[in-house]
MIMARLUM-879652 format. One record per residue: x, y, z negated of N, C-alpha, C, O in turn; residue in three letters. Coordinates in steps of 0.001 Angstrom, whole numbers, plus 500000, padded with zeros to 6 digits. Layout:
// MIMARLUM-879652
XYZXYZXYZXYZALA...
// end
This chain:
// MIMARLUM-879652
325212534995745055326333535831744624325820537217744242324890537665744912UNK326346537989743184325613539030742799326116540093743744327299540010744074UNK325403541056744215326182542253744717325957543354743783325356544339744211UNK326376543329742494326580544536741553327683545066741676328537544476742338UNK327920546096741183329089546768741533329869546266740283329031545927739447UNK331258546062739770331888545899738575331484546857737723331210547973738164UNK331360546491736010331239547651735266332643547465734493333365546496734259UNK332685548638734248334104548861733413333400549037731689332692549976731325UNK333633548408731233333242548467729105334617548919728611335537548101728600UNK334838550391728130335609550642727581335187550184725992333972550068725835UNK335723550009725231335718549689723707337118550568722718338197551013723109UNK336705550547721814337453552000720721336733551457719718335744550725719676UNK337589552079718746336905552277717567337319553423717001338373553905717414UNK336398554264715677336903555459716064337750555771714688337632555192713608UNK338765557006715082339817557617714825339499558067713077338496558414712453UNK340989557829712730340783558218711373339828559677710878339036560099710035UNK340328559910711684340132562131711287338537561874711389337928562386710450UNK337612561090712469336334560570712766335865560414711283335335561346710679UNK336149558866710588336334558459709793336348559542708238335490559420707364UNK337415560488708173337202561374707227336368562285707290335859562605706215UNK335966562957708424334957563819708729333510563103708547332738564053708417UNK332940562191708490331914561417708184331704560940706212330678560774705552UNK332832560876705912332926560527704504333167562534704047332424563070703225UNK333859563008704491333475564695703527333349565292704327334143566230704259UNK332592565342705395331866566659706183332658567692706816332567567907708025UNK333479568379706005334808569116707232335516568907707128335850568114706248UNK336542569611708182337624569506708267338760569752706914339790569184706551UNK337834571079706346338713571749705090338763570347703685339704569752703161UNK337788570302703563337355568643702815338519568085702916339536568109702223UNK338125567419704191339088566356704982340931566609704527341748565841704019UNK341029568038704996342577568447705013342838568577703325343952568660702810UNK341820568575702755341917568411701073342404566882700762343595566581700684UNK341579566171700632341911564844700469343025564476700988343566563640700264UNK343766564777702147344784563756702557346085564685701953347180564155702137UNK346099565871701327346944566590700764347257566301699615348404566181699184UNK345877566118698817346447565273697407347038563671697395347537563059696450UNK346801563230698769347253562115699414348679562353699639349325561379699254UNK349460563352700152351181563815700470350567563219701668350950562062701840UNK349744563641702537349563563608704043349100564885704718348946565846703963UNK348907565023705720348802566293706344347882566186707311348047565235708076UNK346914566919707509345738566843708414345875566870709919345196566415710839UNK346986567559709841347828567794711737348473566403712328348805566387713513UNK348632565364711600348969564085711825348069563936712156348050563804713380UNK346973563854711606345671562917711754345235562843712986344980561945713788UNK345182564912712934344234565267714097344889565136715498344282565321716553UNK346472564725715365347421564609717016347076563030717011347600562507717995UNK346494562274716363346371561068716708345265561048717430345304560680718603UNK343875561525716707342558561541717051342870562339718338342183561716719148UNK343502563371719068343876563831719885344598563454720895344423564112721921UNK345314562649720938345779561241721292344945560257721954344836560033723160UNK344328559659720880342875558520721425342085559284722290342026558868723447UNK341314560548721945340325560871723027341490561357724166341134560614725082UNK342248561852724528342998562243725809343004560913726936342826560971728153UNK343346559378725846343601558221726560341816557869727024341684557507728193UNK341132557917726581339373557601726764339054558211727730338437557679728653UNK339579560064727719339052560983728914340243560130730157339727559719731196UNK341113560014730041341753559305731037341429558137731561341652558068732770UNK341055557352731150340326555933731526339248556143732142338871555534733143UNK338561557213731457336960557361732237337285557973733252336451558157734138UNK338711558482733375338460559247734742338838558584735977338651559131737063UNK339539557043735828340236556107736514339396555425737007339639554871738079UNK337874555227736223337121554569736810336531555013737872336421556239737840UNK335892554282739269335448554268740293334180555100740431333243555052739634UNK334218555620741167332526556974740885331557555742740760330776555616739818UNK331721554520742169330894553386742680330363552432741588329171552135741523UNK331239551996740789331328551128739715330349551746738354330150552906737992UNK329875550483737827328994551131736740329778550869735462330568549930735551UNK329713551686733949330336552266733283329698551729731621328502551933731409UNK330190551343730982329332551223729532330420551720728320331565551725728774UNK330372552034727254331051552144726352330585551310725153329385551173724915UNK331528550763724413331160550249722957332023550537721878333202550637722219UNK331784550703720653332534550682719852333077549536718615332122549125717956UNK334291549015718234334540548324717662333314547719716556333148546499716563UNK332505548522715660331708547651714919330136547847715637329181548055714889UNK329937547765717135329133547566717164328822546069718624327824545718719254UNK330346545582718593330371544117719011329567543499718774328920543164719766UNK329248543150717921328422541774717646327014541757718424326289540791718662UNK326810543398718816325565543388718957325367543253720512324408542615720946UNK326170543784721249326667544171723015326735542800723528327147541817722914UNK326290542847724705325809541988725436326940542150726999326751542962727905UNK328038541164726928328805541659728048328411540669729051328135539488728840UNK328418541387730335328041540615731589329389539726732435330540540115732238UNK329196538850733117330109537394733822331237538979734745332463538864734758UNK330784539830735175331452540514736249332370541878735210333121542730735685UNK332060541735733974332448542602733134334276543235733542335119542406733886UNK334502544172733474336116544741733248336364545202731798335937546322731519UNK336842544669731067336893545257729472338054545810729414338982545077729754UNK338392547170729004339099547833728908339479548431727228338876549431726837UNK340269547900726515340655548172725058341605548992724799342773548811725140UNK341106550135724062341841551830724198342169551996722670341281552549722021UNK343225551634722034343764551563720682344660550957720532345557550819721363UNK344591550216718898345454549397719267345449548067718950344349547617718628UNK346714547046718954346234545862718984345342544615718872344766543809719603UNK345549544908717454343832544333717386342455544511717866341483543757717882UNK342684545966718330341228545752719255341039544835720232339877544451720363UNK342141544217721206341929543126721862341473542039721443340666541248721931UNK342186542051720265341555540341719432340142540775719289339288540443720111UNK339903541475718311338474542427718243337562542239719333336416541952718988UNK337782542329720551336843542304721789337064541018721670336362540445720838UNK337924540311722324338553538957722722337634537523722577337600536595723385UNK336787537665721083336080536528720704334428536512721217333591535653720941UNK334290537441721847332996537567722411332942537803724525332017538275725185UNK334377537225725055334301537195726343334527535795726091334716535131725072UNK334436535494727577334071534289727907334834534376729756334191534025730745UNK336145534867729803336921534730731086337017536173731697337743536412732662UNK336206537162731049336483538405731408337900539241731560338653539181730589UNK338350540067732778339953540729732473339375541217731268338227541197730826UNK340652541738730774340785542658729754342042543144729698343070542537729400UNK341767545320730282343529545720730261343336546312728581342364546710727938UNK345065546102728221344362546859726978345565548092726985346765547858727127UNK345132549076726850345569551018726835345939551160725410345244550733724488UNK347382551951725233347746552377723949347610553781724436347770554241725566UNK347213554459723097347025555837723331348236556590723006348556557665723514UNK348967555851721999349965556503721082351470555244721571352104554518720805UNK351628555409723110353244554225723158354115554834721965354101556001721573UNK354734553966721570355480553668720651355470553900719162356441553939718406UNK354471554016718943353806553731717466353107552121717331353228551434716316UNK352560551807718240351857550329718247352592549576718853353097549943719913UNK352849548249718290353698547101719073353790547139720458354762547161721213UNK352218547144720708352154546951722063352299545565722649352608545335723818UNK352034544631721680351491543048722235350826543130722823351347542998723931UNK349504543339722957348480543225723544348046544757724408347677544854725579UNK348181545548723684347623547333724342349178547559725121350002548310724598UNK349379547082725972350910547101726839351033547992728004352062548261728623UNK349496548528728274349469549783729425348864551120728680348011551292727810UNK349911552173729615349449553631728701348329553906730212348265553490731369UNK347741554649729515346133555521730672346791555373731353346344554363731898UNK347935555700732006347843556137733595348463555006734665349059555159735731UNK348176554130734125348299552694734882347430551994735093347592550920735672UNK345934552556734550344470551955734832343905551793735880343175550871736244UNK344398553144736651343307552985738318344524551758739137344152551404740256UNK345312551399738850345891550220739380345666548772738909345621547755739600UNK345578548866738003345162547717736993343712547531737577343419546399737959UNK342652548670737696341989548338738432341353547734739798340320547135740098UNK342463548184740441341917547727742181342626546061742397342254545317743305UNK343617545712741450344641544554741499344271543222740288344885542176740077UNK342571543974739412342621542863738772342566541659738734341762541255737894UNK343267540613739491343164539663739829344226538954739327345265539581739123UNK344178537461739019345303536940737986345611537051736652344665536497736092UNK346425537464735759346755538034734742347349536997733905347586535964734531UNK347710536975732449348107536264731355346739535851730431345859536363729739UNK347246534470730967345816533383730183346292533244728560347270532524728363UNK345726533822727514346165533243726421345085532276725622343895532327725930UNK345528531453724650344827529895724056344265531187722996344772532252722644UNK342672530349722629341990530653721501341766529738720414342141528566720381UNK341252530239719698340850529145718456339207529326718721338618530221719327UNK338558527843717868336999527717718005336588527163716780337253526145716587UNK335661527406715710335476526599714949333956526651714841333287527650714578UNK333547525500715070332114524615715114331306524342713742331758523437713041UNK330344524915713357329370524384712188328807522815712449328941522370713589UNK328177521967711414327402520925711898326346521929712299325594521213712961UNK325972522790712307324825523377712808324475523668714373323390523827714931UNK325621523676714795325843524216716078326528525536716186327282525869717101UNK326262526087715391327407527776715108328185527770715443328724526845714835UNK329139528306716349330586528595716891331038530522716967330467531586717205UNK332542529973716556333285531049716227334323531284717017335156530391716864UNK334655532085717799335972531921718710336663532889717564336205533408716546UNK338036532902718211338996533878717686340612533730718641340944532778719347UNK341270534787718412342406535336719459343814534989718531344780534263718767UNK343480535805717440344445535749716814344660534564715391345812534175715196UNK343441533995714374343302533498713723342185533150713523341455533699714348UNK341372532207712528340240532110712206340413531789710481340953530729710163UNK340030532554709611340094531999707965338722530874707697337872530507708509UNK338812530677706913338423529880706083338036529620704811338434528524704418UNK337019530614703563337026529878702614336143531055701899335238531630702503UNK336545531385700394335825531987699807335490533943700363336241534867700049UNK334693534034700885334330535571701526335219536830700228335414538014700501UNK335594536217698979336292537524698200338043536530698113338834536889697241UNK338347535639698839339623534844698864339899534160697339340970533588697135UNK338949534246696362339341533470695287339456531704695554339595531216696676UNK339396531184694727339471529746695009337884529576695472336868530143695070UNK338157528258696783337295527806697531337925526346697532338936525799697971UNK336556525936696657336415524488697229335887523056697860334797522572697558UNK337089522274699047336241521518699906336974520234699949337502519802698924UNK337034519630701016337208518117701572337421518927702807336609519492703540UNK339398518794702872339760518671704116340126517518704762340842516713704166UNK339539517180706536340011516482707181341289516704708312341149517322709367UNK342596516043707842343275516432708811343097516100710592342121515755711258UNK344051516293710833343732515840712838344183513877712494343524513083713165UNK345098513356711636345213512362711344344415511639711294344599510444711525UNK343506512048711039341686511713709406341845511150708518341140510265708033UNK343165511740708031343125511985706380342595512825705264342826514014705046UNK342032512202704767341145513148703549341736513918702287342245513382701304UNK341605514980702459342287515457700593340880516965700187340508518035700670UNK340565516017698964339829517310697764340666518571697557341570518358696750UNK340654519408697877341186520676697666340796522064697110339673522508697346UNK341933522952696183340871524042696199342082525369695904342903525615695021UNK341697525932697027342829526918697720342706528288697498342605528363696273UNK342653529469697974342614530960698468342481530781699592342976531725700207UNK341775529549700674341821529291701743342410528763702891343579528379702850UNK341367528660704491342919527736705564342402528791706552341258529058706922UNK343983529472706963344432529800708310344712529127709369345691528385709284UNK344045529169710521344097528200711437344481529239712444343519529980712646UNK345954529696713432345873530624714203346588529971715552346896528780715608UNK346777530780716477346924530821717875348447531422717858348881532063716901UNK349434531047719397350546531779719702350397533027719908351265533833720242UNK349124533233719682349163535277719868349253535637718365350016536517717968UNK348354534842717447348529535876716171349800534782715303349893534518714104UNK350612534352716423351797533814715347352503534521714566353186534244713580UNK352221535655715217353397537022714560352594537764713674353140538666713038UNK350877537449713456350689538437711983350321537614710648350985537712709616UNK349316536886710771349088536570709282349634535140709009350028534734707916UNK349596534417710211350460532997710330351970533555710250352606532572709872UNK352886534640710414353360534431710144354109534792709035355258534374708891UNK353403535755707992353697536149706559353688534652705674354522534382704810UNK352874534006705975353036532552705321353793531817705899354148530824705264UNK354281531981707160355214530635707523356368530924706929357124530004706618UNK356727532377706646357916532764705789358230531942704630359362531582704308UNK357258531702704091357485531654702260357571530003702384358079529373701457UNK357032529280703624357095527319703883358782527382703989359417528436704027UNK359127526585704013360522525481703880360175525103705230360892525312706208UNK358601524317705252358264523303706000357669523797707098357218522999707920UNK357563525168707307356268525366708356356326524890709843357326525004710551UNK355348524440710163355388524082711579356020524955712849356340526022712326UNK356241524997713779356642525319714641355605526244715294354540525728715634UNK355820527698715528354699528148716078354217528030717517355196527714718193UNK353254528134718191352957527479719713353354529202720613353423530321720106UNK353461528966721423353884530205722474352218530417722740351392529514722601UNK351872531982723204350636532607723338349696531992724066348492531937723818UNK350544531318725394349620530369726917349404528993725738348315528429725853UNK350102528580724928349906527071724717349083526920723866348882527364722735UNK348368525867724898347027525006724348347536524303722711347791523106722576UNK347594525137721781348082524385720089347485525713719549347135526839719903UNK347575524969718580347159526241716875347903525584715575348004524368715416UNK348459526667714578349068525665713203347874526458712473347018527272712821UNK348126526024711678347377525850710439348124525707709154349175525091708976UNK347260526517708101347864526765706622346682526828705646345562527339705670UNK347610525878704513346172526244703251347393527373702715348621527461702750UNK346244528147702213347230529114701278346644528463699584345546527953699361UNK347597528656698743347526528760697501347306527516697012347044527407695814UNK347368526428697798346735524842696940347088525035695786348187525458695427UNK345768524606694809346205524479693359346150522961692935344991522554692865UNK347182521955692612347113520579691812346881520451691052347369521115690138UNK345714519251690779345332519156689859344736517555689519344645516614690308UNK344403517602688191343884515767688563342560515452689645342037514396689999UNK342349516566689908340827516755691294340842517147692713340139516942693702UNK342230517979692344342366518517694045344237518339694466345300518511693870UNK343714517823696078345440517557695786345889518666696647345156519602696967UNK347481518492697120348224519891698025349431519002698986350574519358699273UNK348690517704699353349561516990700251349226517276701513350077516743702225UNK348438517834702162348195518495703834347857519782703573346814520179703054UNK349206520709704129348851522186703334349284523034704461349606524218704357UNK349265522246705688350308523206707133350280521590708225350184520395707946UNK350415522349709493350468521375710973350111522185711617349898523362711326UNK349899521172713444349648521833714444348266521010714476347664520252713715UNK348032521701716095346532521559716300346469521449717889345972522453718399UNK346891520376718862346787520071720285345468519632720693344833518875719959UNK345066519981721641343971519686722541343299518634722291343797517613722765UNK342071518467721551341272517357721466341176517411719391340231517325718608UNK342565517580719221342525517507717459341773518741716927341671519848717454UNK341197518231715594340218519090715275341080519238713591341933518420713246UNK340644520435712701340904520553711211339395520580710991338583521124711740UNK339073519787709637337709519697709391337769519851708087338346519204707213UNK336940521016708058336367520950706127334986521222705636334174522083705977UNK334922520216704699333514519935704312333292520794702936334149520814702053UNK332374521318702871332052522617701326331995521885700144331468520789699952UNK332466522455699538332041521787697640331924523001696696331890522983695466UNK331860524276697702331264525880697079329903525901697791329358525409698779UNK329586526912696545328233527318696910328255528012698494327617527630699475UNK329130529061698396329149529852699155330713530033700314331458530973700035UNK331050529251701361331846529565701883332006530351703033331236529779703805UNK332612531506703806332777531827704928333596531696706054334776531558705734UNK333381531691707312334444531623708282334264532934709243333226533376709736UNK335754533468709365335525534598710166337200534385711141338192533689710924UNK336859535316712175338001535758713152338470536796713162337713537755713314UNK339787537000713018340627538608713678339878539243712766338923539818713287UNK339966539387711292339500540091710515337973540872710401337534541627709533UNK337375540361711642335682540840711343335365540407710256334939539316710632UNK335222540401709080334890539744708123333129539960708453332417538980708670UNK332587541378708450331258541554709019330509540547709888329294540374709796UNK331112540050710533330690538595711990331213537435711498332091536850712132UNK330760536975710354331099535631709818329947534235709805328727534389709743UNK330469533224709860329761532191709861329947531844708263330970532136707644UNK328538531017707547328340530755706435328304529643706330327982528929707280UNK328666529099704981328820527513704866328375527372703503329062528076702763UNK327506526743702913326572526215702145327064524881701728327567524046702481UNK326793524720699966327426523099699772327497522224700746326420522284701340UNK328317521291701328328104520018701857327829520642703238326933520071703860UNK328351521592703791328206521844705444329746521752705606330619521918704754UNK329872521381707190331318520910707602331590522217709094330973522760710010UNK332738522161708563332935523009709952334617522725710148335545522700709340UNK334526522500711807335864522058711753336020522555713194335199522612714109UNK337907523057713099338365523892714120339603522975715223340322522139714676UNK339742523222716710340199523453717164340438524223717845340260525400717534UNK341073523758719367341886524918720505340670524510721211340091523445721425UNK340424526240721606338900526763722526339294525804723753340312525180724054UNK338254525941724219338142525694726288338230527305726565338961527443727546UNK337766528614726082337838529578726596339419529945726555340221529315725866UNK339710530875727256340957531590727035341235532945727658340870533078728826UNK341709533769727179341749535179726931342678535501728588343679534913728998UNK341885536649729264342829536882730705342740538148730179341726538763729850UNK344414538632730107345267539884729513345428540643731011344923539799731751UNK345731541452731632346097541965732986347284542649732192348109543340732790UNK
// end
């Protein structure tokens, strides 16, 4: 059994005003651009003012005893989180999904800096509910992931969705297998395959515009639906499996007939898996699953 002390991994990504100050150097710059924009630099800067107040607050919740790491949103891919990890996500929503595909059973509280500007799905505690969240992390809300497998061995988790297809969304084309194992030649703008957590963002701008769309799964349930967007018919590609679900054991499988296809999660497009003519990659519902406190 290890006797380490817990580390707390706060994660952020950083603030617009950050962001403009890096692209034109000052502030005056900065307050230039967002003026010819009809924006105002004092917005910016009560936000960025905002985020660090919630960061200095978190760091201050943590335990003197306990050891401490920070990361920032694009530098995931590279961070190495440990089995005893506390992940703590200080923004907003999507940063959970954002962290989410690279734990493996870790809590995770997630901190809004700004209540009531962000939904607050996922970032549902403000700072000053952390040093409790801390001493009580035990239990929490299990939510279902998505996984999608290369023949290579490559795997992709994801929280909220996983895409599918051409890396600039033009037409991509493959050989989808449904969970049935029915076959159809296809060639789309791609397949959304998402979870009861991201039912409410990009699954569900398309389930709008279906007649037919499947039923979405609640956040705990072991399912995922799935969507081709854009099928185009033709005497080569058909648009008869274009939406379903996805229960425990069923897989969506598609085989390449592009040079170049990608698969990514929760919008990292940066952390993508590649697919090369004639490689298959096919998705279901993870074994991992996301513990929310």
């Amino acid at each position: 059994m290890s006797t380490l002390a817990p580390r707390v991994v706060i994660v952020s990504r950083r603030s617009e005003l950050d962001e403009l100050l890096a692209r034109h150097g000052t502030r005056g710059a900065a307050a230039f651009f967002l003026r010819e924009r009809g924006r105002d630099l004092a917005e910016v800067s009560a936000r960025h003012d905002a985020l660090t107040a919630a960061l200095t607050e978190v760091g201050s919740a943590i335990p003197a005893d306990w050891r401490r790491g920070h990361v920032d949103r694009a530098d995931l891919p590279r961070f190495l989180f440990a089995p005893e990890d506390v992940v703590i996500a200080v923004g907003q929503d999507g940063l959970v999904a954002n962290v989410a595909k690279y734990l493996d059973g870790q809590p995770v509280i997630g901190v809004d800096p700004e209540p009531g500007r962000n939904p607050g799905v996922l970032v549902r505690h403000p700072a000053a509910a952390v040093p409790g969240l801390l001493h009580a992390r035990g239990g929490g809300e299990e939510r279902a992931m998505v996984v999608a497998r290369l023949d290579d061995g490559q795997t992709l988790h994801g929280l909220n969705e996983i895409y599918i297809g051409h890396p600039g969304h033009q037409s991509a084309r493959y050989v989808l297998t449904g969970p049935g194992g029915d076959r159809e030649r296809q060639s789309s703008s791609g397949v959304i395959v998402g979870t009861g957590t991201g039912a409410t963002g990009w699954c569900a701008s398309i389930a709008r515009e279906r007649a037919t769309a499947p039923a979405m799964p609640d956040p705990a349930e072991a399912a995922l639906c799935w969507y081709v967007r854009e099928a185009w018919p033709s005497p080569a590609t058909g648009v008869t499996q274009v939406a379903g679900r996805l229960h425990t054991g069923q897989t969506l499988e598609l085989s390449s007939e592009s040079e170049r296809l990608v698969a990514f999660a929760d919008g990292l497009e940066s952390d993508a898996l590649q697919l090369a003519w004639g490689q298959r990659i096919s998705v279901g519902v993870a074994d991992r699953r996301l513990r929310l406190l």
